[in-house]
N, C-alpha and C positions, 0 to 999 in steps of 0.2 A: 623518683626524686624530683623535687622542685628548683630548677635553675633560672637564676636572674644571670645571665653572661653579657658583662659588660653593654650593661644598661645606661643609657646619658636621657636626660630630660632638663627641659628647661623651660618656666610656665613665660605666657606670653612678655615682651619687652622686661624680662629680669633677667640675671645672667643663671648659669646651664647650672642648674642643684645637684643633679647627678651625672658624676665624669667618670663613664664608665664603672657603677657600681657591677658586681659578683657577689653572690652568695647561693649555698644551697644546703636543700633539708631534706633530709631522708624520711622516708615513711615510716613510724615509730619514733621518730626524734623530735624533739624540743627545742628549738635553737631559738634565747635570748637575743634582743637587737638593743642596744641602750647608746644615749645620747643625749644633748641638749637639744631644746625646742631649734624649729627649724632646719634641722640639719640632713632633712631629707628621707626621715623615717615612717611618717604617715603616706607619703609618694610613694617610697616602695612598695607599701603593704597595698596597695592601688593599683601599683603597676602589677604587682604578682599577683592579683584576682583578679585582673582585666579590667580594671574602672577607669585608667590610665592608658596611655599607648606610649611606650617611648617614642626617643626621638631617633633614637639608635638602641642597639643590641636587641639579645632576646630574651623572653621566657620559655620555659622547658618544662612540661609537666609530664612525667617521664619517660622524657625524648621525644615527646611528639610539642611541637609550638602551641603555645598555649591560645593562640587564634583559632585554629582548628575548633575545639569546644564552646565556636559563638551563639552555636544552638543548643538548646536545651539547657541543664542546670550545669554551674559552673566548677569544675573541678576544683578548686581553689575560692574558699569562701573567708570576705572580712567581715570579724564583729567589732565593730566600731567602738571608743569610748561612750558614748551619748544611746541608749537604746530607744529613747523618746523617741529621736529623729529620725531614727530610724524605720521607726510603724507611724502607722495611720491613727491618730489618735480618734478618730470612729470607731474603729473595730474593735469588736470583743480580742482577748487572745485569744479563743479558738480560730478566727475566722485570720488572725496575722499569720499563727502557723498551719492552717488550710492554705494559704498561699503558698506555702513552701510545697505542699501538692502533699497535705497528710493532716489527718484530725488530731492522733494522737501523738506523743512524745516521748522521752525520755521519763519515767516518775523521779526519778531522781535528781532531774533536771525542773520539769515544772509538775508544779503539785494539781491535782484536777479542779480544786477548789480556785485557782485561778481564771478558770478556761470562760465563764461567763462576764466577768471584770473586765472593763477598759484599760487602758495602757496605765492612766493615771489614778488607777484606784489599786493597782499594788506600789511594793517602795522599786526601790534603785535597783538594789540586788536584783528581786526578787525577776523584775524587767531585765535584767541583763541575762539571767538564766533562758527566759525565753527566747530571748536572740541568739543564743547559744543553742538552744534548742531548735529553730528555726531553721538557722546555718547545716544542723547536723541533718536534718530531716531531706535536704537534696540529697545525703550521702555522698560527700565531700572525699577525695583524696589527703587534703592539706585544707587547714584553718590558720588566718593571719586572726590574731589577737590583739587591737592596737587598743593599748592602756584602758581596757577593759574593767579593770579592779579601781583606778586612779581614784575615783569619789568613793567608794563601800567603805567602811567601819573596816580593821581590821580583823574580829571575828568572822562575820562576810568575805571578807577577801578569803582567809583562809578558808573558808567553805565551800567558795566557789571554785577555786583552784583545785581544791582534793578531788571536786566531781567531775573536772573538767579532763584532769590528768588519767584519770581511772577513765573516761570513757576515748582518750584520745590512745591509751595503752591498750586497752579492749578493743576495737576498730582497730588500732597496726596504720592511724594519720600522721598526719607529721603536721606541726604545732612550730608557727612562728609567733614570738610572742613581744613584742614591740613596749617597753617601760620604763621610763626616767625612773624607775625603785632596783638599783640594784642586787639587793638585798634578796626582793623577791625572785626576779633572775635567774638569781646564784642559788635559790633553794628549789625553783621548778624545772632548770633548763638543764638537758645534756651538757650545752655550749655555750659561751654568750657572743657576739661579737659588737665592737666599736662602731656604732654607726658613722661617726664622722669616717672612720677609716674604709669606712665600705662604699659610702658616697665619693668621694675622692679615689675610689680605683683601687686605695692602698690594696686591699684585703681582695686577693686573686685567688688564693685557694685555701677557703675557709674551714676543712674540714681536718 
């Protein structure tokens, strides 16, 4: 299980975004996170991969503190909305997910006709699969998904969500998935919960 237990953060000279946030995701589960901008939902997905350090509480990646795994690949991987920003716009995709410590991928995930192209010579989607694929290739625990689909065409969203769910059910990971679209949510998620509720402490025992 992935546990956020009464997590507080607060970025320099602003006041504290999270007052003692809780949540957690089981392996195999899909738990929804929705909210307005700013409300402390991109922080978490941060603090639960390690890119963040609260200011208080912990993370739990099942039951062991998620400091512990500051070496080596990260039990708990973010794919970020933006995959631009993500890579080196030099590298081919093979040589982005060579980084991840592997030449090949998921086929279903990235097609091979990609693998000699730049970042900027496939589209959105096609680049978000690859970070997806990337993320997978440490062999992850848990993937945070933060508004991932947000820019894709609907037919793409749904495309990428089918392969994404099929390979997160296959593996037995567990899937937080971070989206102002409730809609989509409520069609991918085990669970959803209130972000505003979870940042304020409300939401103590979310399962």
């Amino acid at each position: 299980m992935l546990e956020l237990i009464d997590v507080r953060f607060a970025y320099p000279h602003t006041e504290e975004l999270l007052h003692g946030a809780s949540l957690s995701v089981e392996r195999g589960e899909v738990v929804g996170l929705s909210g307005p901008s700013g409300c402390g939902k991109s922080t978490l997905a941060r603090i639960a991969c390690g890119m963040r350090r609260p200011s208080a509480g912990r993370v739990l990646v099942d039951g062991t503190d998620l400091r512990a795994h500051r070496r080596g690949p990260r039990p708990v991987q973010l794919v970020a909305q933006d995959p631009y920003a993500a890579m080196n716009p030099r590298w081919k995709i093979s040589a982005v997910l060579a980084e991840a410590g592997a030449t090949l991928s998921d086929p279903h995930l990235v097609d091979s006709s990609w693998l000699d192209r730049f970042p900027h010579e496939i589209s959105g989607g096609e680049l978000q699969r690859v970070s997806l694929a990337r993320a997978l290739l440490t062999q992850p625990r848990y993937l945070v998904a933060d508004e991932i689909s947000a820019s894709l065409d609907p037919i793409t969203q749904a495309d990428l969500w089918h392969d994404l769910i099929d390979v997160v059910a296959q593996r037995g990971l567990g899937l937080l998935v971070i989206s102002h679209d409730i809609h989509l949510l409520n069609e991918v998620c085990t669970r959803v919960l209130d972000a505003e509720a979870v940042a304020s402490g409300q939401v103590l025992h979310d399962s």
